[in-house]
C-alpha positions as CSV (number, residue, x, y, z in Angstrom):
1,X,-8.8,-23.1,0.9
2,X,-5.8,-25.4,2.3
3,X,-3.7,-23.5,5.0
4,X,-1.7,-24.5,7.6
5,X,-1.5,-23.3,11.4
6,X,2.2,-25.0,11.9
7,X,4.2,-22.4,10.5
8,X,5.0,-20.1,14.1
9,X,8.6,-20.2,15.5
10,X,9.3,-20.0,19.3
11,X,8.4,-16.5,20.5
12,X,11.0,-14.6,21.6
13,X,9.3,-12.4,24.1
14,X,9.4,-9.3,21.4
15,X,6.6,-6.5,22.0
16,X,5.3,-4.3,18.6
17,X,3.8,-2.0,19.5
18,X,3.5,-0.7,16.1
19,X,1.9,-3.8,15.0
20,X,-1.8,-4.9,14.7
21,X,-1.2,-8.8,15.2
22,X,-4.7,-9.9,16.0
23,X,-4.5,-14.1,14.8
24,X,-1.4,-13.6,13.7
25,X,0.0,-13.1,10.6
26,X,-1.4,-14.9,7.3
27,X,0.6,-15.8,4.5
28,X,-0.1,-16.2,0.6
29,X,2.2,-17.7,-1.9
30,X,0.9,-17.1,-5.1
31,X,2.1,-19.8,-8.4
32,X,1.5,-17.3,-11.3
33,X,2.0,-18.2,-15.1
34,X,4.7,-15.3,-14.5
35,X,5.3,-14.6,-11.3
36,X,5.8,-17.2,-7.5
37,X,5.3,-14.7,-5.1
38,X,4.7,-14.6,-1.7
39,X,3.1,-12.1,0.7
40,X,2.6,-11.9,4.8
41,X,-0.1,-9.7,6.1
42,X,-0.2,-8.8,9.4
43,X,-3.3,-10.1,10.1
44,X,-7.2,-11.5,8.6
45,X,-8.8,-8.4,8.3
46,X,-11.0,-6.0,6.7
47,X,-8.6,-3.7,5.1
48,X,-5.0,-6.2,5.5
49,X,-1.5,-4.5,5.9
50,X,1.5,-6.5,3.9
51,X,4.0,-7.2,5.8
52,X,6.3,-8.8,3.8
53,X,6.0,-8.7,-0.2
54,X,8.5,-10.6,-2.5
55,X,8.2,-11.9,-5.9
56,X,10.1,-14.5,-8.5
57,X,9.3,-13.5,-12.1
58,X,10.2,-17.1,-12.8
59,X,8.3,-17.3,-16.4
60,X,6.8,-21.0,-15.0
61,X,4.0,-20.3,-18.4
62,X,6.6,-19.8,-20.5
63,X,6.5,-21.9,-23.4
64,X,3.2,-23.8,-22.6
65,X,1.7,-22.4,-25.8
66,X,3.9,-24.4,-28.0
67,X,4.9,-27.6,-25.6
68,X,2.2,-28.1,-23.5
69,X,4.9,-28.6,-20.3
70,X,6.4,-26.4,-17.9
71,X,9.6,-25.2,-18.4
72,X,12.3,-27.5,-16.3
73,X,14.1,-24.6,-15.6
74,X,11.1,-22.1,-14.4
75,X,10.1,-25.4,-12.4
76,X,13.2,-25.8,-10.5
77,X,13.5,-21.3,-9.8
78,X,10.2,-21.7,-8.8
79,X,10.8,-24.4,-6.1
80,X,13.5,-23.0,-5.0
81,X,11.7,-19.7,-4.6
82,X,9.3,-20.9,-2.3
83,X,12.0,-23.2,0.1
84,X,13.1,-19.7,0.5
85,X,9.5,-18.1,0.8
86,X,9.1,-21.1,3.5
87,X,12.0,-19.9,5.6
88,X,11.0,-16.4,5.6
89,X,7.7,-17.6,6.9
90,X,9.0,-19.1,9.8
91,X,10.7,-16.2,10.5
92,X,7.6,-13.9,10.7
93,X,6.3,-16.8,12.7
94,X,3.1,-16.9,10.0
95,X,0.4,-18.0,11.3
96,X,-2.0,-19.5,9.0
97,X,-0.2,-20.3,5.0
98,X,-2.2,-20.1,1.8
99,X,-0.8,-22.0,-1.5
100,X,-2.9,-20.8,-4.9
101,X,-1.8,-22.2,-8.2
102,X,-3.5,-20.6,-11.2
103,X,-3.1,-20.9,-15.4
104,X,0.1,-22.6,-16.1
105,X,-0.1,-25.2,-13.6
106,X,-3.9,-25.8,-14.6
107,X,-3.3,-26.0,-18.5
108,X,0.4,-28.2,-18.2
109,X,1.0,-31.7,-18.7
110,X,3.4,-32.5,-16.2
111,X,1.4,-29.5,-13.5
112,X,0.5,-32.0,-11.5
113,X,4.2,-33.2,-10.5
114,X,4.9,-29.8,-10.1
115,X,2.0,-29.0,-7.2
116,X,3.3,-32.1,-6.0
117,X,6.9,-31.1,-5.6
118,X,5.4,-27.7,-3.9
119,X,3.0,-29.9,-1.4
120,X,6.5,-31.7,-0.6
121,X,8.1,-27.9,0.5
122,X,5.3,-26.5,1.9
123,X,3.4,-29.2,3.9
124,X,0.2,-27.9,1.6
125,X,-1.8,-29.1,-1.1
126,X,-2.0,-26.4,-3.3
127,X,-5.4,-25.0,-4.5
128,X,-5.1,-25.4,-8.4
129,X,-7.7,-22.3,-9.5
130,X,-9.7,-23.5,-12.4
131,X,-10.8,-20.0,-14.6
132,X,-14.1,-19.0,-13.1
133,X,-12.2,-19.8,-9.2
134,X,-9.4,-17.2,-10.2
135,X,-12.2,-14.8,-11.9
136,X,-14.3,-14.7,-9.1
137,X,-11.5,-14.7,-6.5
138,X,-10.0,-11.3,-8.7
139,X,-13.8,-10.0,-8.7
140,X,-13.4,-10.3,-4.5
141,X,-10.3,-8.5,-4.5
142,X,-12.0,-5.5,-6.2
143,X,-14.8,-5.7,-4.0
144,X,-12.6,-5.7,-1.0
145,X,-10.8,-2.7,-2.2
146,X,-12.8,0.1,-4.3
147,X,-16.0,1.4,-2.7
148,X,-19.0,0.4,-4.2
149,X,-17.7,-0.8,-7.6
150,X,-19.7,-1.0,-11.1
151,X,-18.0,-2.3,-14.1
152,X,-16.0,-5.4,-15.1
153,X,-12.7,-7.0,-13.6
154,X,-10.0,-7.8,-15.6
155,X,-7.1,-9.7,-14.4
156,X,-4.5,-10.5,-16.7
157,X,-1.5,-12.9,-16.0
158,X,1.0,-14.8,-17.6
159,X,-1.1,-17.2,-18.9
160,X,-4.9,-16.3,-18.7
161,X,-7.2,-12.9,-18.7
162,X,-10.2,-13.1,-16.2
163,X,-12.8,-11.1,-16.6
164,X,-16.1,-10.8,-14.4
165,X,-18.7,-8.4,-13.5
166,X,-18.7,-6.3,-10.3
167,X,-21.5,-4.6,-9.0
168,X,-22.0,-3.4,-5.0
169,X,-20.9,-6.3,-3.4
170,X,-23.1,-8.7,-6.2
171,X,-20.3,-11.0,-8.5
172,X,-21.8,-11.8,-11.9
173,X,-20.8,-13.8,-14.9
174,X,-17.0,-14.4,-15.3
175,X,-15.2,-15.8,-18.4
176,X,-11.6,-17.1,-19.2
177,X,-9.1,-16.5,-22.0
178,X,-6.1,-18.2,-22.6
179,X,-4.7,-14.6,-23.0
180,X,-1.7,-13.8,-20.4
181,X,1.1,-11.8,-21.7
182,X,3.4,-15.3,-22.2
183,X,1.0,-17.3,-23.9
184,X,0.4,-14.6,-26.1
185,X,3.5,-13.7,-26.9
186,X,4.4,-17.3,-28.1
187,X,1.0,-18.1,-29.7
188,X,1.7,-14.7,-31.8
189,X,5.3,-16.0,-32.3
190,X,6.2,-12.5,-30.8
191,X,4.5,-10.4,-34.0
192,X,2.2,-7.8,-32.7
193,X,-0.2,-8.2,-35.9
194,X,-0.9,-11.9,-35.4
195,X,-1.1,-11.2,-31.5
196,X,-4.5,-9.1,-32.2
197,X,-5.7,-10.9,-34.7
198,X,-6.0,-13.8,-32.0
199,X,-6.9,-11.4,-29.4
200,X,-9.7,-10.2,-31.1
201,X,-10.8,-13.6,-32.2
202,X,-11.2,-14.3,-28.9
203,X,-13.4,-11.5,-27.3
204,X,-15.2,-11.4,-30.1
205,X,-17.4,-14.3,-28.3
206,X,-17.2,-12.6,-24.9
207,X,-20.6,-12.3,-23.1
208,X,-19.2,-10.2,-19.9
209,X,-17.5,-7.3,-21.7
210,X,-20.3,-6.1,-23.9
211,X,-22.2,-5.6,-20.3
212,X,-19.7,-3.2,-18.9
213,X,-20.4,-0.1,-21.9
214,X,-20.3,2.9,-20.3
215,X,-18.9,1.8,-16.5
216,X,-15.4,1.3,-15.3
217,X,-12.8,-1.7,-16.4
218,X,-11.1,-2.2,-13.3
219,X,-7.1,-3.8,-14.4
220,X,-5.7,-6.1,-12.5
221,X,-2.4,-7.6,-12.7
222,X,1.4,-6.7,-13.2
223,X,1.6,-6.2,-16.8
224,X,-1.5,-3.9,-16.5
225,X,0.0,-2.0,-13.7
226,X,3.4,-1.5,-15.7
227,X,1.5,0.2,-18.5
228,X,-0.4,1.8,-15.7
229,X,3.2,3.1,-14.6
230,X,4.5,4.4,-18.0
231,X,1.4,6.2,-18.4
232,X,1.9,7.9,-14.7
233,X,5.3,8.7,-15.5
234,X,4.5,10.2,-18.9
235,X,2.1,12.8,-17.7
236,X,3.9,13.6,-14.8
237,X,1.3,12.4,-12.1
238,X,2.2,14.2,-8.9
239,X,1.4,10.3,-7.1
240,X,2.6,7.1,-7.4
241,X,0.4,5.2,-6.2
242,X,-1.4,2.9,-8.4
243,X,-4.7,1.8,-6.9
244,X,-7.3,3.6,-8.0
245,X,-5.3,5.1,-10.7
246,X,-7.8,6.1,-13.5
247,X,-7.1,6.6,-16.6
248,X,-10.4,8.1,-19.4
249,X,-11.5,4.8,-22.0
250,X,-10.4,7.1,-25.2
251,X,-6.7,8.4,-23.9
252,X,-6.0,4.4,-22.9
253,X,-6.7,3.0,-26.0
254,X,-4.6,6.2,-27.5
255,X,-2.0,4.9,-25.7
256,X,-2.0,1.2,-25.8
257,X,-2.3,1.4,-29.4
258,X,1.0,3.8,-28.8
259,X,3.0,1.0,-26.6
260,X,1.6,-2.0,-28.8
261,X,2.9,-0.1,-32.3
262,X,6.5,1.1,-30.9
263,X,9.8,-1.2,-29.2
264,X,9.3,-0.8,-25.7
265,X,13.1,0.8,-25.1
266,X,12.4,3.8,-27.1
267,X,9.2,4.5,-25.1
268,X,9.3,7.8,-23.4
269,X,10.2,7.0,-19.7
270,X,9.9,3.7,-19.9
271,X,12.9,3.4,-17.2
272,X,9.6,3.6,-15.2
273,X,9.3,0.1,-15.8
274,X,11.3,-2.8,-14.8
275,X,13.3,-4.6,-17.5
276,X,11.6,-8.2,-16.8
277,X,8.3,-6.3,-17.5
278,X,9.0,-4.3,-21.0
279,X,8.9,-7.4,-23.3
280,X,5.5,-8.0,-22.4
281,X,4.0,-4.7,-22.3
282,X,2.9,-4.6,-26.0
283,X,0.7,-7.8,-25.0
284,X,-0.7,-6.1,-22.6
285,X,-1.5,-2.9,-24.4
286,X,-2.8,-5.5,-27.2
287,X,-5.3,-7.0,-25.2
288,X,-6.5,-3.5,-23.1
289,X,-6.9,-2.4,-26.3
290,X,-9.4,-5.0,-27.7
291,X,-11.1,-4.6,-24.1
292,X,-11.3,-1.2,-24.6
293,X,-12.9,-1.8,-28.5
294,X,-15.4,-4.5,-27.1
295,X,-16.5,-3.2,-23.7
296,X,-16.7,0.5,-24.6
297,X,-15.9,1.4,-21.0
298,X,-16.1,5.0,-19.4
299,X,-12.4,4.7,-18.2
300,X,-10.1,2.5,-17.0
301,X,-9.3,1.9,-13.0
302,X,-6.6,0.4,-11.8
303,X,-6.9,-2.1,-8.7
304,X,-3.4,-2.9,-6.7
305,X,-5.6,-5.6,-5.0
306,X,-7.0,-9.0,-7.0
307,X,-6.6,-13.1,-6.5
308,X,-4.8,-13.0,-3.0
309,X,-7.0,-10.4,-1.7
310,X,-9.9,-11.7,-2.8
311,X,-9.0,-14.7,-0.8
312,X,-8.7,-12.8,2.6
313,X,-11.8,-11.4,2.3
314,X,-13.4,-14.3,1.3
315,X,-12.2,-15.7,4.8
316,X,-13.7,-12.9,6.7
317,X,-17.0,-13.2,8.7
318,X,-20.2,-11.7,6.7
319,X,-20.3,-8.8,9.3
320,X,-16.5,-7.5,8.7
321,X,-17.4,-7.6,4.9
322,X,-19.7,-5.2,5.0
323,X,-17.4,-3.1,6.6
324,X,-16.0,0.0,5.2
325,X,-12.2,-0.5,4.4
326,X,-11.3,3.4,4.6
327,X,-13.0,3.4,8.0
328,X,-11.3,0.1,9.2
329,X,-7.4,1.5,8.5
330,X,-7.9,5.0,9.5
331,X,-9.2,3.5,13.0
332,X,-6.3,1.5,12.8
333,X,-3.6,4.0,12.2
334,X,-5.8,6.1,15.0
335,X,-5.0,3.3,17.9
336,X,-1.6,3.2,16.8
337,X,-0.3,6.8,16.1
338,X,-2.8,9.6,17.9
339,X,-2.7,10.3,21.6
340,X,-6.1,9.7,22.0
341,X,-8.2,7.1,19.7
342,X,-11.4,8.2,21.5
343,X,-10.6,11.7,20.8
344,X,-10.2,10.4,16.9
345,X,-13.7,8.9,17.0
346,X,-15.8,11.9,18.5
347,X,-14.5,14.4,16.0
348,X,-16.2,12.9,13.4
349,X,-20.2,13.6,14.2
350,X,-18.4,16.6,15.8
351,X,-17.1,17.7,12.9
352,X,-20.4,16.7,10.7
353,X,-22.2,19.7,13.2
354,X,-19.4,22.1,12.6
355,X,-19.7,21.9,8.5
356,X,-23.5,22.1,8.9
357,X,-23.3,25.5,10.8
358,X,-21.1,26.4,8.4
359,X,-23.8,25.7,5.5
360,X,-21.3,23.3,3.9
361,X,-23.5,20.3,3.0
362,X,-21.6,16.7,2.3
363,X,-22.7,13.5,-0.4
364,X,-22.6,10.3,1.5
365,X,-19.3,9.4,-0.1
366,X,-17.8,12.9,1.6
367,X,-18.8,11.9,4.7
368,X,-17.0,8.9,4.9
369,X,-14.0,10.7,3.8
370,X,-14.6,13.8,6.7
371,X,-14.8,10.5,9.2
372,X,-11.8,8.9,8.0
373,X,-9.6,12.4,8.3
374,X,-10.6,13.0,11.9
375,X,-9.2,9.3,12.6
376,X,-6.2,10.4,11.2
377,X,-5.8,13.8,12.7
378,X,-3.2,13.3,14.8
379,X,-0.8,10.4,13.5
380,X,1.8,12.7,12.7
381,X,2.0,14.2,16.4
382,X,5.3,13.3,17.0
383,X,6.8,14.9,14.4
384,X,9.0,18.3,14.5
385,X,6.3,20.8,15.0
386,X,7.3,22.6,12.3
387,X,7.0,20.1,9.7
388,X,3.7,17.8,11.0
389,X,1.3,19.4,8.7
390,X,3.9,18.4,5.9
391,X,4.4,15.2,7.5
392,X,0.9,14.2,7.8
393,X,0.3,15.0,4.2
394,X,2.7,12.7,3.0
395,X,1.5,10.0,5.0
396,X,-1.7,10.3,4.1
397,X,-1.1,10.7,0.1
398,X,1.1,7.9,0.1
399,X,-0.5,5.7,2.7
400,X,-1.8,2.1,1.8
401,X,-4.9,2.9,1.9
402,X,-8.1,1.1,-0.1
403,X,-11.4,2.3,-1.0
404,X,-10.4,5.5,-1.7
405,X,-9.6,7.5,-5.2
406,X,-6.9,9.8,-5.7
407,X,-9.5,13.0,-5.1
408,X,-10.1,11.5,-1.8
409,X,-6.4,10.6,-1.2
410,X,-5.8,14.7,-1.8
411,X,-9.2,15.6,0.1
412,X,-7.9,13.7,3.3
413,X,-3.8,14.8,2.8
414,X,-5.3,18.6,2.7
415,X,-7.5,17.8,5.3
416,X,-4.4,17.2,7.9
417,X,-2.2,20.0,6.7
418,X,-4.6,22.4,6.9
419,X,-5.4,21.1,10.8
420,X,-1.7,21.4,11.5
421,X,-0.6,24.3,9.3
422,X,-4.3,26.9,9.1
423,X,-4.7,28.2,5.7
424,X,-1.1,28.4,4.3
425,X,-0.8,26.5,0.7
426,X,2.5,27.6,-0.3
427,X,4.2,24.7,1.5
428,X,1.9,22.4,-0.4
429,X,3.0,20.9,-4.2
430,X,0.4,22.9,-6.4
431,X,-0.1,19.2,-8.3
432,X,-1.7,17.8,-5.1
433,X,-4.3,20.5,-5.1
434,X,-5.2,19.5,-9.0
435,X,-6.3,15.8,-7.8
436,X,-9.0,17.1,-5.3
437,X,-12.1,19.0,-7.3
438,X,-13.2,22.8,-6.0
439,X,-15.1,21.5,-3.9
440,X,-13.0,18.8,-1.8
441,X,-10.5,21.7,-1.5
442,X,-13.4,23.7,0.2
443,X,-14.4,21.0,2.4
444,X,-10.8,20.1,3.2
445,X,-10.0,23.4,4.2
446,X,-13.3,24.2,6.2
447,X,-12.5,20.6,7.9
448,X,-8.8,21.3,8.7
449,X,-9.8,24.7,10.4
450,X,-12.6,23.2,12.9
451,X,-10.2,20.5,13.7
452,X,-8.0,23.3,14.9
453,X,-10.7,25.1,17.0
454,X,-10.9,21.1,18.4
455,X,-7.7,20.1,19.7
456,X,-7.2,23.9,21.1
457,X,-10.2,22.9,23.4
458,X,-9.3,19.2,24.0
459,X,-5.8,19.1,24.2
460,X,-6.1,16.2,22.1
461,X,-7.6,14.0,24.8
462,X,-11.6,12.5,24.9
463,X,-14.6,12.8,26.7
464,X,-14.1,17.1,26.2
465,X,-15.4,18.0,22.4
466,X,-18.7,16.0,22.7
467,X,-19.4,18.8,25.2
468,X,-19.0,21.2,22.9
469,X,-20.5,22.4,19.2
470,X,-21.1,25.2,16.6
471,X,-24.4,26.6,15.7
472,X,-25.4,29.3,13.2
473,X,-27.1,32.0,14.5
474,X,-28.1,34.0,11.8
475,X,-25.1,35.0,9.9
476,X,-23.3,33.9,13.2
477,X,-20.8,31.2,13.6
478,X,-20.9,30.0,17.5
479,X,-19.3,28.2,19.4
480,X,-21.3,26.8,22.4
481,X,-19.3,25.8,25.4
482,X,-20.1,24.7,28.8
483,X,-19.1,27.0,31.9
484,X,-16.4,25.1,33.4
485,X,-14.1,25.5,30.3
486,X,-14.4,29.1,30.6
487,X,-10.9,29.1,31.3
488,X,-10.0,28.2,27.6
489,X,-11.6,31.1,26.2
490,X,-8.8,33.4,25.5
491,X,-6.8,35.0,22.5
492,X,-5.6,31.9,21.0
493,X,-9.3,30.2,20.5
494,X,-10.8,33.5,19.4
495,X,-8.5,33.6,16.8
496,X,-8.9,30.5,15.2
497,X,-12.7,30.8,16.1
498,X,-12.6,34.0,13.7
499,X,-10.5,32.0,10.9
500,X,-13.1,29.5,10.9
501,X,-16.4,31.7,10.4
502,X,-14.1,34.0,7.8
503,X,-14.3,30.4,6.1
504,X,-18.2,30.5,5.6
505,X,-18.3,34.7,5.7
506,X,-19.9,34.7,8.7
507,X,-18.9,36.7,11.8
508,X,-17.2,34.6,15.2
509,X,-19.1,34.5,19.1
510,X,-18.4,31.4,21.6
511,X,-20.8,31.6,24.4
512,X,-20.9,29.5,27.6
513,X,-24.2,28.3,28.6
């Protein structure tokens, strides 16, 4: 992809500490059917942190269905939108600058003159996505950010839909339809009747989708993440966070059939939207729907992360790839906010020994969530004392974090309160606890108790709980400690040695050996 290393101003001498800067950071402006947006992340990596997010909803699609051209007007706000996206870059002192260009300036007459005008701005040539590009490049961006994926992408723009199949870390077939929310609106003439009627005329033909029955339809896009948002905001969904927010096949098509039938301003909460969204929103529920009808999916996921992310992690080496991207920001929030990272890292197979006296056994995918909660055990040490495990919890549950559901979001949040707070829930939103399963809960709570019994030894530094671990002993919960910590034996440990085996009804013992 095209990019440019010139963008940096003079540097000013300023220390971050709270910043990971690596190369520097990376820019992407994005030329959408509907949207010219730009975002800065802080750096190339495996799980990438925006730093800057902005958007122009400048409708550049708009009226391609019936002219063929873009829109003068859309044309010029788009231009201008990215001199001022170019200023802001050189402000962050961006590092490395990414132009894409996807549907409307691939299906206009006069899209070339447009991509030129940008190249003028930007110093760039724009890469102009043809459909299978922007599919697979949507397909990355789900494999960069939901662990171990199985189903079909869908991203849906202004002026196209992308679908493709995801499986592991394989990228199948992909197909285009010239079904973005603008285009269909104007093709339909803005009548919902016609706008399926051509909508299912045209997945009727669709090889991908009929591959996805019974797996997930990953959305991707705004419009889908608007009727994502209603939906949220109708059931009362204790979090707003909209990766990884799933939603079962039969209640979506329920409700897109819902939005697609009714005027958007007499929906039910549908302040949760933006205004510049609504008049597309039956479009979208239109072509969910027919998705829905063809694919026969379980349920519906959707993914925060598509084309630009796709991109990044299309950049990275093979090795960072394969990486875990739940692993890679908890380490990263570790060597920024806890006293100790080492001490982060070593409760992890700690803690894996501690469960396993307990009798707790984990699947592989609990695992990774136990390791990713000991990372982020102490980021919210510098809080009041009295309101860290409250703190942590928040930070958790509304942290930018990929590859994780909402169970695990709540698994890890409960995790950390329960470290900071011991077994107290009536500081904790009952609605939190209704994401995580029995079981998570169980594990959460037996987690959060040995991480106590942990940093009472440690004093949250490294190099001390490696020299230490539990066994069972029978119906005995031990902790085995070396002779020269003797000293840390007292009321305090005992207690919370005690909380810890009432966990697992066994009885307490530490022994020095």
């Amino acid at each position: 992809m095209p990019s440019t290393d010139g963008l940096e101003g003079q540097s000013d001498g300023e220390h971050a500490p709270g910043r990971l800067n690596g190369s520097g950071p990376v820019a992407i402006i994005d030329i959408g059917s509907n949207s010219v947006r730009l975002v800065v992340y802080e750096r190339l990596s495996r799980s990438p942190m925006p730093l800057f997010n902005e958007k122009e909803l400048a409708g550049l699609g708009r009226g391609i269905a019936t002219t063929g051209r873009l829109n003068d007007e859309a044309v010029e706000t788009s231009l201008a939108a990215i001199r001022r996206f170019m200023i802001l870059c050189r402000q962050m002192r961006v590092k490395t600058l990414h132009v894409l260009a996807t549907a409307a300036a691939r299906d206009a007459s006069n899209g070339k003159g447009f991509l030129d005008a940008v190249e003028e701005i930007t110093g760039i040539h724009p890469s102009l996505l043809s459909g299978p590009e922007e599919a697979r490049l949507s397909a990355m961006g789900v494999l960069s950010g939901i662990h171990r994926p199985d189903g079909i992408a869908g991203d849906l723009g202004g002026g196209s839909l992308e679908v493709v199949d995801v499986r592991g870390s394989t990228i199948g077939t992909g197909e285009t339809f010239p079904l973005g929310g603008l285009r269909l609106e104007e093709s339909s003439e803005r009548t919902v009747r016609k706008a399926e009627k051509i909508v299912v005329e045209a997945l009727a033909g669709s090889r991908v989708l009929p591959g996805g029955a019974g797996r997930t339809f990953y959305a991707i896009g705004g419009t889908w993440r608007s009727l994502a948002r209603l939906h949220m905001r109708q059931k009362g969904y204790p979090l707003h966070i909209m990766h990884e927010y799933a939603i079962p096949a039969d209640e979506a098509l329920d409700f897109c059939r819902m939005v697609a039938r009714r005027d958007a301003e007499s929906l039910d909460s549908i302040e949760a939207v933006s205004k510049s969204r609504r008049a597309l929103l039956p479009y979208g529920a239109i072509v969910l729907a027919e998705v829905i009808r063809v694919m026969k999916p379980s349920q519906i996921v959707l993914s925060a992360l598509g084309v630009r992310e796709g991109l990044l992690y299309d950049l990275l080496p093979e090795t960072e790839k394969g990486e875990d991207p739940l692993i890679a920001a908890s380490e990263e929030l570790a060597l920024l906010r806890s006293r100790s990272p080492l001490h982060a890292r070593e409760l992890g197979p700690w803690s894996a020994h501690a469960l396993a006296a307990m009798g707790l056994d984990e699947t592989e995918d609990e695992v990774r969530l136990r390791v990713a909660a000991c990372l982020l055990a102490d980021i919210g040490w510098r809080g009041h004392p009295d309101y860290r495990g409250e703190q942590s919890l928040n930070l958790i549950s509304h942290g930018a974090f990929v590859g994780i559901d909402h169970p695990g979001r709540a698994y890890l949040a409960l995790a950390n309160y329960y470290r900071h707070e011991g077994i107290v829930d009536e500081n904790i939103s009952s609605r939190i606890r209704e994401l995580a399963t029995t079981r998570l809960i169980e594990r959460a709570r037996a987690l959060g108790m040995a991480l106590r019994v942990a940093y009472m030894i440690s004093g949250s530094m490294g190099g001390v709980i490696p020299r230490t671990r539990f066994e069972a002993r029978g119906d005995q919960l031990t902790l085995v400690m070396p002779h020269d910590l003797a000293p840390l034996v007292g009321s305090r440990l005992s207690r919370r040695v005690t909380q810890l085996a009432k966990l697992c009804a066994m009885s307490p013992a530490i022994q020095l050996e």
